[in-house]
Biopython code that builds the backbone (N, CA, C, O; Angstrom):
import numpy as np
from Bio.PDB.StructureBuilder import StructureBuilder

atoms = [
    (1, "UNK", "N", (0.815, -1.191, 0.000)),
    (1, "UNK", "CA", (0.000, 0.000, 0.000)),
    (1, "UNK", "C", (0.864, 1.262, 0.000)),
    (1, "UNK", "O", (0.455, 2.307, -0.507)),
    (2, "UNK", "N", (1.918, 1.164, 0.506)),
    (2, "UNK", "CA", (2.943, 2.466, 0.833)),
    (2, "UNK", "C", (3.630, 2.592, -0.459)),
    (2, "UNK", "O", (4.076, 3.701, -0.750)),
    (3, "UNK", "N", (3.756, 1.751, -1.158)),
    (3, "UNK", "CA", (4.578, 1.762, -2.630)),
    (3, "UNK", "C", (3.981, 2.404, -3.576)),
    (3, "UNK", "O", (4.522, 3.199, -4.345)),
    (4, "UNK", "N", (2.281, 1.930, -3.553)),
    (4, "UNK", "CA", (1.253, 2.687, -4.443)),
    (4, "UNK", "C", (1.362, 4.428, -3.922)),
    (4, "UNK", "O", (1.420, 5.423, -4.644)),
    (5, "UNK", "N", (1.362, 4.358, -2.733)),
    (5, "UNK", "CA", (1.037, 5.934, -2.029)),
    (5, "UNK", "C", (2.196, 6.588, -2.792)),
    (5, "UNK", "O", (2.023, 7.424, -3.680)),
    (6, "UNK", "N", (3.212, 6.210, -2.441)),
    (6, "UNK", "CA", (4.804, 6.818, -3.156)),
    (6, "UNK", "C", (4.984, 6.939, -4.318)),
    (6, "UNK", "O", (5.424, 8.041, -4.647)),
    (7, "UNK", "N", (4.788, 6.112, -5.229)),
    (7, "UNK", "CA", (4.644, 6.063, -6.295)),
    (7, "UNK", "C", (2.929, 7.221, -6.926)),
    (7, "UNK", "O", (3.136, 8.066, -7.797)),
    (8, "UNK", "N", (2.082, 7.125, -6.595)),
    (8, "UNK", "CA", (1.288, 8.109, -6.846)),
    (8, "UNK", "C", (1.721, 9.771, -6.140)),
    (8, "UNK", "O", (1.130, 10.784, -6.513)),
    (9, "UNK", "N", (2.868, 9.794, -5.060)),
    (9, "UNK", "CA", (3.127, 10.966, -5.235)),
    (9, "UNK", "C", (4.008, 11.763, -5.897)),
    (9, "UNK", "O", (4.054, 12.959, -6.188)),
    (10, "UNK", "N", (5.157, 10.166, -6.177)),
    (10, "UNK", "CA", (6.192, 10.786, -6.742)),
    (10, "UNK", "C", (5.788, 10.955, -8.357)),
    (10, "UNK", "O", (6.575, 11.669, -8.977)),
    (11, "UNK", "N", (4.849, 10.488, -9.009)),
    (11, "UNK", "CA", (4.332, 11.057, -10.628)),
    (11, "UNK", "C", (3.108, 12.267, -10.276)),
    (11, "UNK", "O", (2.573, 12.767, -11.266)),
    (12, "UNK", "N", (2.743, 12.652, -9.172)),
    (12, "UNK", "CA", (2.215, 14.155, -8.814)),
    (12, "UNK", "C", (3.252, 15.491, -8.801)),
    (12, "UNK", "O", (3.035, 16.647, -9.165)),
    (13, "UNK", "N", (4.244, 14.983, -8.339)),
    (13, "UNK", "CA", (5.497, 15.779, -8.142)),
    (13, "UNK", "C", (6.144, 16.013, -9.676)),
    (13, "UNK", "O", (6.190, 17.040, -10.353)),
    (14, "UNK", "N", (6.581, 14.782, -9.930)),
    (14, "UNK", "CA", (7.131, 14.719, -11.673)),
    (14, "UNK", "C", (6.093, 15.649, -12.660)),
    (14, "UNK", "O", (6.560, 16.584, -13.311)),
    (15, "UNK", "N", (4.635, 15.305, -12.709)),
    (15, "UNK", "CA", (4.278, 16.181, -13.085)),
    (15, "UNK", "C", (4.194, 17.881, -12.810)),
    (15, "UNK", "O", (4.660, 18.731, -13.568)),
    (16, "UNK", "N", (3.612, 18.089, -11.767)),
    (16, "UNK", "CA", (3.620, 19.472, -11.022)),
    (16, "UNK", "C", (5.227, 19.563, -11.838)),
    (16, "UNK", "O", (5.113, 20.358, -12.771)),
    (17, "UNK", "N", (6.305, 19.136, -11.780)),
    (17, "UNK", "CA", (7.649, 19.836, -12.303)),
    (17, "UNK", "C", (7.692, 19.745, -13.523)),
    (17, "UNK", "O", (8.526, 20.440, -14.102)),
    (18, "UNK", "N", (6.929, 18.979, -14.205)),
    (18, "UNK", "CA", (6.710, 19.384, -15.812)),
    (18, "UNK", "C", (5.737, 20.974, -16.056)),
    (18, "UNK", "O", (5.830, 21.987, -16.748)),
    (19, "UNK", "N", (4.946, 20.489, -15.164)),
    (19, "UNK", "CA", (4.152, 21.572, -15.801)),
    (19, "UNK", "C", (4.618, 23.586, -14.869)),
    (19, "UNK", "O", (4.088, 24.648, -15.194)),
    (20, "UNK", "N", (5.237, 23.471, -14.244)),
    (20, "UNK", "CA", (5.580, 24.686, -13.888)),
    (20, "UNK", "C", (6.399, 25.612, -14.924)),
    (20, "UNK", "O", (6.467, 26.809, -14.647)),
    (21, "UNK", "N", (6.985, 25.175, -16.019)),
    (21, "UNK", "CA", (7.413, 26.058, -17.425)),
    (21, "UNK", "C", (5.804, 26.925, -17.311)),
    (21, "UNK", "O", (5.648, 28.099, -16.976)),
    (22, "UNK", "N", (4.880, 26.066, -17.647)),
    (22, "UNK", "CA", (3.686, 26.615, -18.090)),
    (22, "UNK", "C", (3.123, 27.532, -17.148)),
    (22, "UNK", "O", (2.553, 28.601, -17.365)),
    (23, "UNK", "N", (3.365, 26.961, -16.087)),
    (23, "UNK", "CA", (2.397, 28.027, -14.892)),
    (23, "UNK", "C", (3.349, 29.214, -14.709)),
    (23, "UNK", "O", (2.827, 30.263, -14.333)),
    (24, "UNK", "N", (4.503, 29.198, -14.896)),
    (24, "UNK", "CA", (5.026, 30.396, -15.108)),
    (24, "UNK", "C", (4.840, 31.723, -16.302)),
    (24, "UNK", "O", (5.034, 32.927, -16.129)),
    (25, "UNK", "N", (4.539, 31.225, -17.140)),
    (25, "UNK", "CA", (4.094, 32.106, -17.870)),
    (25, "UNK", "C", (2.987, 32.734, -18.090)),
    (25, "UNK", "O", (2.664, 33.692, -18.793)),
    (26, "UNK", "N", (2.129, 31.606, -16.929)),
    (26, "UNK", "CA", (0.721, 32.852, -16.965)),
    (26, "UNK", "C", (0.820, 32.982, -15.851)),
    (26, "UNK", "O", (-0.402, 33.128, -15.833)),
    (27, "UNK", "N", (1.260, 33.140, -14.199)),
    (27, "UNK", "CA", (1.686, 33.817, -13.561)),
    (27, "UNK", "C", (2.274, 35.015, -14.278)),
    (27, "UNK", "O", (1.718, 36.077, -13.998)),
    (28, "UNK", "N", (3.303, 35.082, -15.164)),
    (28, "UNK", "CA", (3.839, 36.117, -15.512)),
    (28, "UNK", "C", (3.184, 36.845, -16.515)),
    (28, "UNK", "O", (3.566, 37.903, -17.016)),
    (29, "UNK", "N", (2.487, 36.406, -16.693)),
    (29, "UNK", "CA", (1.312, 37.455, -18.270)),
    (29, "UNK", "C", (-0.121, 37.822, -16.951)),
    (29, "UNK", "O", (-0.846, 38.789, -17.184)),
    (30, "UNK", "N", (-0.346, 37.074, -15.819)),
    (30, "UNK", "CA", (-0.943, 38.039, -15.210)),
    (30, "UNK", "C", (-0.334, 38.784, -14.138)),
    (30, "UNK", "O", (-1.174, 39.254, -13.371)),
    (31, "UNK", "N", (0.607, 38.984, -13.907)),
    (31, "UNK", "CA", (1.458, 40.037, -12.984)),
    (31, "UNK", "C", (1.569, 41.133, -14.111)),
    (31, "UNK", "O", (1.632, 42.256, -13.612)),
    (32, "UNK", "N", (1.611, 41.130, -15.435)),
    (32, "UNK", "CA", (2.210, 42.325, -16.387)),
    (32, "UNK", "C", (0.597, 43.028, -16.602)),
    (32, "UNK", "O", (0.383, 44.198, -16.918)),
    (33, "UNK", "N", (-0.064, 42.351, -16.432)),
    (33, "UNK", "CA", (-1.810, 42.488, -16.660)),
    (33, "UNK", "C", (-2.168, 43.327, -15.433)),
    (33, "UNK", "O", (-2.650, 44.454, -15.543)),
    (34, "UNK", "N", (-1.881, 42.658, -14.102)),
    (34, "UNK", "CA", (-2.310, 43.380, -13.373)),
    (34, "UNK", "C", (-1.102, 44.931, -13.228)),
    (34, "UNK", "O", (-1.579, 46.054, -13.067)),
    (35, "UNK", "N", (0.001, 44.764, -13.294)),
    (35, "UNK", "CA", (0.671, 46.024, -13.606)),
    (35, "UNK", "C", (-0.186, 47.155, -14.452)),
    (35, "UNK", "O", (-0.699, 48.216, -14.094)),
    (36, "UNK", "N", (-0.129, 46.520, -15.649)),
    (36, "UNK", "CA", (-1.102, 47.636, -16.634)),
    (36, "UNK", "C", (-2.164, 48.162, -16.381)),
    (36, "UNK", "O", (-2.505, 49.292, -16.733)),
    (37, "UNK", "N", (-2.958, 47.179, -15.571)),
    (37, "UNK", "CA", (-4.214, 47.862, -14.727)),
    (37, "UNK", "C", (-4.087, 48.614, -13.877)),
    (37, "UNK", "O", (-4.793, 49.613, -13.739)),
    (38, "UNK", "N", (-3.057, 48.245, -13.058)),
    (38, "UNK", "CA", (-3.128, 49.219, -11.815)),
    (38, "UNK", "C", (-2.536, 50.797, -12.849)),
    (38, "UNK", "O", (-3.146, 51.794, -12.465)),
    (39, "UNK", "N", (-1.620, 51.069, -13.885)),
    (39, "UNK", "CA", (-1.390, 52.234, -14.408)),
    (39, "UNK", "C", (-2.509, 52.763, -15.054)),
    (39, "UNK", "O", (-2.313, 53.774, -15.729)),
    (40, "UNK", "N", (-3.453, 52.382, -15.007)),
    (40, "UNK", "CA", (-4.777, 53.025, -15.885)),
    (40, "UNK", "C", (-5.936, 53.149, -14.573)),
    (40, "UNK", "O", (-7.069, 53.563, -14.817)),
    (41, "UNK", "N", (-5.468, 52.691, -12.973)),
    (41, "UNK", "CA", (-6.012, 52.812, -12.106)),
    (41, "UNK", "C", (-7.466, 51.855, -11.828)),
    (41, "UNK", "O", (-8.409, 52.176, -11.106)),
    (42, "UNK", "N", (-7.298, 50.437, -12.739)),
    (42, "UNK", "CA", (-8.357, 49.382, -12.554)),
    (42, "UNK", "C", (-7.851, 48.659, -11.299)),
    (42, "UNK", "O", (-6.675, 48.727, -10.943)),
    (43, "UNK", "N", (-8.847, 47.922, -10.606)),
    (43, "UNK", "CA", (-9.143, 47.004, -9.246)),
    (43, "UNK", "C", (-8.633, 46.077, -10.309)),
    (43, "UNK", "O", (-8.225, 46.241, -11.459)),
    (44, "UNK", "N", (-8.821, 44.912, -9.418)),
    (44, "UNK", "CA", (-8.387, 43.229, -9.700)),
    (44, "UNK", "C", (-9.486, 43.217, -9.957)),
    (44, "UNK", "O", (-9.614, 43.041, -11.169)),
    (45, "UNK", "N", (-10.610, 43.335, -9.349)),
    (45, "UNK", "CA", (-11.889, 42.916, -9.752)),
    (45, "UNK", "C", (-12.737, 43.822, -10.878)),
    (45, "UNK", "O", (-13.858, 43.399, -11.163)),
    (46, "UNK", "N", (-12.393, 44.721, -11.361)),
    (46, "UNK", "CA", (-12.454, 45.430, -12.843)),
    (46, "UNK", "C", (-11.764, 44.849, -13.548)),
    (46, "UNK", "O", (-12.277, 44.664, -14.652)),
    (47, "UNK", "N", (-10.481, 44.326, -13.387)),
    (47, "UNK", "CA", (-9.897, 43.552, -14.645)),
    (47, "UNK", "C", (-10.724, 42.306, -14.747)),
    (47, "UNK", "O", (-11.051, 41.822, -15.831)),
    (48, "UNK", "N", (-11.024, 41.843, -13.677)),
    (48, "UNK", "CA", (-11.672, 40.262, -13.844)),
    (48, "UNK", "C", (-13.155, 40.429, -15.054)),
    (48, "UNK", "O", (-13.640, 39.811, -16.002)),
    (49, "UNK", "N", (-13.412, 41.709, -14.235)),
    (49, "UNK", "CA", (-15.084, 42.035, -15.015)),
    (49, "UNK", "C", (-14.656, 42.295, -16.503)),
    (49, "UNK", "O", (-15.341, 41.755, -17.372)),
    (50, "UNK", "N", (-13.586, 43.074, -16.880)),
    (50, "UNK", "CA", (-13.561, 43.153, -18.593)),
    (50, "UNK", "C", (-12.758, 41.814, -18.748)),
    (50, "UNK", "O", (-12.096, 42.013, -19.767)),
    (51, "UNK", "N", (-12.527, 40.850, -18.395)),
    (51, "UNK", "CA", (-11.794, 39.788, -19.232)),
    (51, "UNK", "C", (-13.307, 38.798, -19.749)),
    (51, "UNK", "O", (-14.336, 38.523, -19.133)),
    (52, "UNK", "N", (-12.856, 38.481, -21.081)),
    (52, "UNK", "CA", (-14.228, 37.783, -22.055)),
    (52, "UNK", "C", (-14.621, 36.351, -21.334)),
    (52, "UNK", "O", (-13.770, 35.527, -20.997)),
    (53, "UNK", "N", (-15.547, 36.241, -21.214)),
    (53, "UNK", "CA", (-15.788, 34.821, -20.483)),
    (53, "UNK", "C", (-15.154, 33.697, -20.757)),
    (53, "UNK", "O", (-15.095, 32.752, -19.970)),
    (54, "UNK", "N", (-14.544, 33.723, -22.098)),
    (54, "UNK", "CA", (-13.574, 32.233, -21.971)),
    (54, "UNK", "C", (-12.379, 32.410, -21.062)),
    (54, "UNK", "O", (-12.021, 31.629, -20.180)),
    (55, "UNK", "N", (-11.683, 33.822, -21.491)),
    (55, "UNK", "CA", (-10.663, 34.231, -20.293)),
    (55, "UNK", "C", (-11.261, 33.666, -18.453)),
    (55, "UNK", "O", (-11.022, 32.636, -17.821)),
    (56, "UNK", "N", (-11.655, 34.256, -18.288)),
    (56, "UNK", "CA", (-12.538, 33.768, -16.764)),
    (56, "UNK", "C", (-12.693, 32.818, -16.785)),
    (56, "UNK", "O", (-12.077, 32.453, -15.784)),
    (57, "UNK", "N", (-13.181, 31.814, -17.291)),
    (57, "UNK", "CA", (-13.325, 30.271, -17.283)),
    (57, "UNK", "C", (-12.150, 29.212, -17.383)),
    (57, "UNK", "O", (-12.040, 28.065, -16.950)),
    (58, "UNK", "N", (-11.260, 30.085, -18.166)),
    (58, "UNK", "CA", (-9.517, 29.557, -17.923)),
    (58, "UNK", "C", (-8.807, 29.561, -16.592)),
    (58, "UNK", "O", (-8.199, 28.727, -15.921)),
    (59, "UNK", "N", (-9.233, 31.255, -16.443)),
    (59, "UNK", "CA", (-8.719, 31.703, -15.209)),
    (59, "UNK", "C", (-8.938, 30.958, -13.850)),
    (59, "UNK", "O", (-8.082, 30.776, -12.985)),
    (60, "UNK", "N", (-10.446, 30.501, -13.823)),
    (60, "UNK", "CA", (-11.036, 30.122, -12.589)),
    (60, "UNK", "C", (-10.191, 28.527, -12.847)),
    (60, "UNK", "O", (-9.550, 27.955, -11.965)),
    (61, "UNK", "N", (-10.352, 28.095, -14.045)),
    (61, "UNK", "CA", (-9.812, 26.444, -14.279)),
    (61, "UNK", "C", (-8.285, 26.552, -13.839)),
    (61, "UNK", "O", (-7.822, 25.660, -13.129)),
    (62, "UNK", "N", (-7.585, 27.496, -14.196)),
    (62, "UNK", "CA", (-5.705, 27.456, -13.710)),
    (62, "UNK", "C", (-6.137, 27.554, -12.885)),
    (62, "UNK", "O", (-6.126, 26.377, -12.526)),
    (63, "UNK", "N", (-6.734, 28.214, -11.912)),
    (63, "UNK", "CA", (-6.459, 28.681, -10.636)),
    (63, "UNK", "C", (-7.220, 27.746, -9.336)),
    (63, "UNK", "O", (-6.852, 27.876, -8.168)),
    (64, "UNK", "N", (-8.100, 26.996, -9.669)),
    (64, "UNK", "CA", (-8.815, 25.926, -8.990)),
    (64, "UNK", "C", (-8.225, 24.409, -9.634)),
    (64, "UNK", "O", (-8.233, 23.489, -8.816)),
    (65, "UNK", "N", (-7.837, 24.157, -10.703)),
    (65, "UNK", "CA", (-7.999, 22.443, -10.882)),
    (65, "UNK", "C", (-6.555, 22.230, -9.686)),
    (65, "UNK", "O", (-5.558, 22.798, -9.241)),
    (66, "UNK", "N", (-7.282, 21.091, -9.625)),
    (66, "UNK", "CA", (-6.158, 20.515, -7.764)),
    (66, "UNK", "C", (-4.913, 19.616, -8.540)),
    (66, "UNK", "O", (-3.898, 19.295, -7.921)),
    (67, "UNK", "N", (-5.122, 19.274, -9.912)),
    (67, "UNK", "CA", (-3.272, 18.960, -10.358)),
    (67, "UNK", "C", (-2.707, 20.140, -10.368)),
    (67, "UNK", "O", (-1.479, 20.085, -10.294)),
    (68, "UNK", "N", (-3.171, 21.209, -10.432)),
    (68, "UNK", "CA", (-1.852, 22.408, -10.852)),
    (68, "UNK", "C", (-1.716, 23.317, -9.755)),
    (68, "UNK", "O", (-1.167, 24.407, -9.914)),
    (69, "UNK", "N", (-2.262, 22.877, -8.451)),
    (69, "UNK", "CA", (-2.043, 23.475, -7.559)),
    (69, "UNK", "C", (0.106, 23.435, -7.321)),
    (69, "UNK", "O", (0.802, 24.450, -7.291)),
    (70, "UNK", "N", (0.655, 21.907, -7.191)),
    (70, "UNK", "CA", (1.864, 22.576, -6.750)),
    (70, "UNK", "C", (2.800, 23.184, -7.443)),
    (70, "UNK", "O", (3.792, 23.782, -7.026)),
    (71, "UNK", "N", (2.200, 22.886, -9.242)),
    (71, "UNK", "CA", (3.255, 23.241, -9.985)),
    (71, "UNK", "C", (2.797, 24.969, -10.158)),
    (71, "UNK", "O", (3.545, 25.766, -10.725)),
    (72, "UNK", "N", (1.498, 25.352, -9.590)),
    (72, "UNK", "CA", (1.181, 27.147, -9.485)),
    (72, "UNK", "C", (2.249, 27.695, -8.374)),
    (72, "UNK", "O", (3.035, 28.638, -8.474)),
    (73, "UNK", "N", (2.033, 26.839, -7.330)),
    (73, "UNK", "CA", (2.689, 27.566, -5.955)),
    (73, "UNK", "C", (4.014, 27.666, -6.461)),
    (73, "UNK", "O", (4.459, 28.810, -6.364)),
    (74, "UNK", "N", (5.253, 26.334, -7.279)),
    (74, "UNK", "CA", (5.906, 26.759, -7.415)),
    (74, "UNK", "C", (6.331, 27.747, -8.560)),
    (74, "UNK", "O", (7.395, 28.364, -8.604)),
    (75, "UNK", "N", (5.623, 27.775, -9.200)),
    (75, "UNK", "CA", (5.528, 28.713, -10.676)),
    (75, "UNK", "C", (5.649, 29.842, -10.018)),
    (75, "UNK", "O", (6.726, 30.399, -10.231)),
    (76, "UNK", "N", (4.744, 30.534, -9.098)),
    (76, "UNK", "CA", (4.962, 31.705, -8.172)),
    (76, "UNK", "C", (5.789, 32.035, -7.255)),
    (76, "UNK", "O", (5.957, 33.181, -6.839)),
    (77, "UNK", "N", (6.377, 31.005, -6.872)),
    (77, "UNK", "CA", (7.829, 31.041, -5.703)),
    (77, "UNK", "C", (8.847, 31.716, -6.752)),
    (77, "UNK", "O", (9.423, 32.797, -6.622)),
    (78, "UNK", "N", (8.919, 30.865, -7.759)),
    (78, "UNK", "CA", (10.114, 31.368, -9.108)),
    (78, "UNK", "C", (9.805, 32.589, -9.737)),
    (78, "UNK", "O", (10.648, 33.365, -10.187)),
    (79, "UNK", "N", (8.574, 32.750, -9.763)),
    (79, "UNK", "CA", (8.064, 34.633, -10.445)),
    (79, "UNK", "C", (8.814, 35.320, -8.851)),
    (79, "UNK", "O", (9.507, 36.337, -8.866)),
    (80, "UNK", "N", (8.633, 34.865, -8.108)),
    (80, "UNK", "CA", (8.498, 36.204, -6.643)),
    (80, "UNK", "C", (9.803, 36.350, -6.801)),
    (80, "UNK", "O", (10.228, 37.471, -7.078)),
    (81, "UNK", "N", (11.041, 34.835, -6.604)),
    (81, "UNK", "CA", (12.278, 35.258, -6.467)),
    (81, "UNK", "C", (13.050, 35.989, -7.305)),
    (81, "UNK", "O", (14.033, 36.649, -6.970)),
    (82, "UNK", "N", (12.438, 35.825, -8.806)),
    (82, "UNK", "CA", (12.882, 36.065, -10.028)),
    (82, "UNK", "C", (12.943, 37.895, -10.195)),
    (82, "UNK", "O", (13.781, 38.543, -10.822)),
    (83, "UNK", "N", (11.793, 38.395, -9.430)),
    (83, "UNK", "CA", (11.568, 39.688, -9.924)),
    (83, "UNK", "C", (11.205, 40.036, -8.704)),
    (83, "UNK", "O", (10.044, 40.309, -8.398)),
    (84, "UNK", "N", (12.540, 40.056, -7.635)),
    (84, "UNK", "CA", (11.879, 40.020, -5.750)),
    (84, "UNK", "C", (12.222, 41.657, -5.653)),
    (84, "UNK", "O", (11.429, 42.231, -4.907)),
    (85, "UNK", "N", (13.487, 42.749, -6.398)),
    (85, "UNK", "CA", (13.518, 43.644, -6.287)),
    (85, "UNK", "C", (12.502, 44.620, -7.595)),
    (85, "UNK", "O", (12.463, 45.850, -7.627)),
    (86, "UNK", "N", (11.889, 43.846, -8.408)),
    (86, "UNK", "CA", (11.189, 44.683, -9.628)),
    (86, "UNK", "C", (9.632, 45.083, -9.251)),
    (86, "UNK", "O", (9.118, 46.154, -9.574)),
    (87, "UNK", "N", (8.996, 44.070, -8.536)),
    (87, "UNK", "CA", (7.795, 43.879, -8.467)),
    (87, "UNK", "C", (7.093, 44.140, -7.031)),
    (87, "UNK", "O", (7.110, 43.144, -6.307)),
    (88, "UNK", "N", (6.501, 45.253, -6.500)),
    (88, "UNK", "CA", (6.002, 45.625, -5.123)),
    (88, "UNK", "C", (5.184, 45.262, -4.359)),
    (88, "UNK", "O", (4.905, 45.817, -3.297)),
    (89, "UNK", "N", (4.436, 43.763, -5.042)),
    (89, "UNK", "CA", (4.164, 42.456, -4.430)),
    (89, "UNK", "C", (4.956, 40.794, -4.654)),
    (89, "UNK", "O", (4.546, 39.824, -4.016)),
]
sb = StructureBuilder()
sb.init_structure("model")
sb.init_model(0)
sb.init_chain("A")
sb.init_seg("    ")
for serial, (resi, resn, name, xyz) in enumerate(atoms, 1):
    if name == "N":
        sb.init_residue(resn, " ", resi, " ")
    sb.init_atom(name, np.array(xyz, "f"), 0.0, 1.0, " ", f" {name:<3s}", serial, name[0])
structure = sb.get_structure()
């Protein structure tokens, strides 16, 4: 039973580290998004309201499906360290 457990975490992990290329780049296309908003003086939640409903339905899917939870967290550890003096969050 412990072999199955290990083995189902260690291809959760393998994945989550495949897929963090990807979660990095929309971490990083929405940090430049929310930048641009905040210079035109939009909320997070004004940008959410003009993005087209397939956008939002992506958004809510990256940001909720439970495989891409660890490869998001680390996708965002690597945006924060990456740009720790550029970015004022």
């Amino acid at each position: 039973m412990s072999e199955i457990f290990i083995i189902f975490v260690g291809g959760y992990i393998l994945l989550s580290l495949i897929l963090v290329p990807f979660q990095y780049r929309y971490v990083e296309q929405m940090a430049m998004r929310r930048i641009e908003n905040e210079k035109k003086g939009k909320s997070q939640g004004e940008m959410m309201e003009d993005m087209e409903f397939e956008e939002q339905v992506l958004h809510a899917n990256v940001q909720g499906n439970m495989l891409l939870i660890l490869a998001n967290m680390l996708a965002t550890i690597v945006y924060k360290v990456k740009h720790r003096g550029k970015v004022a969050r």
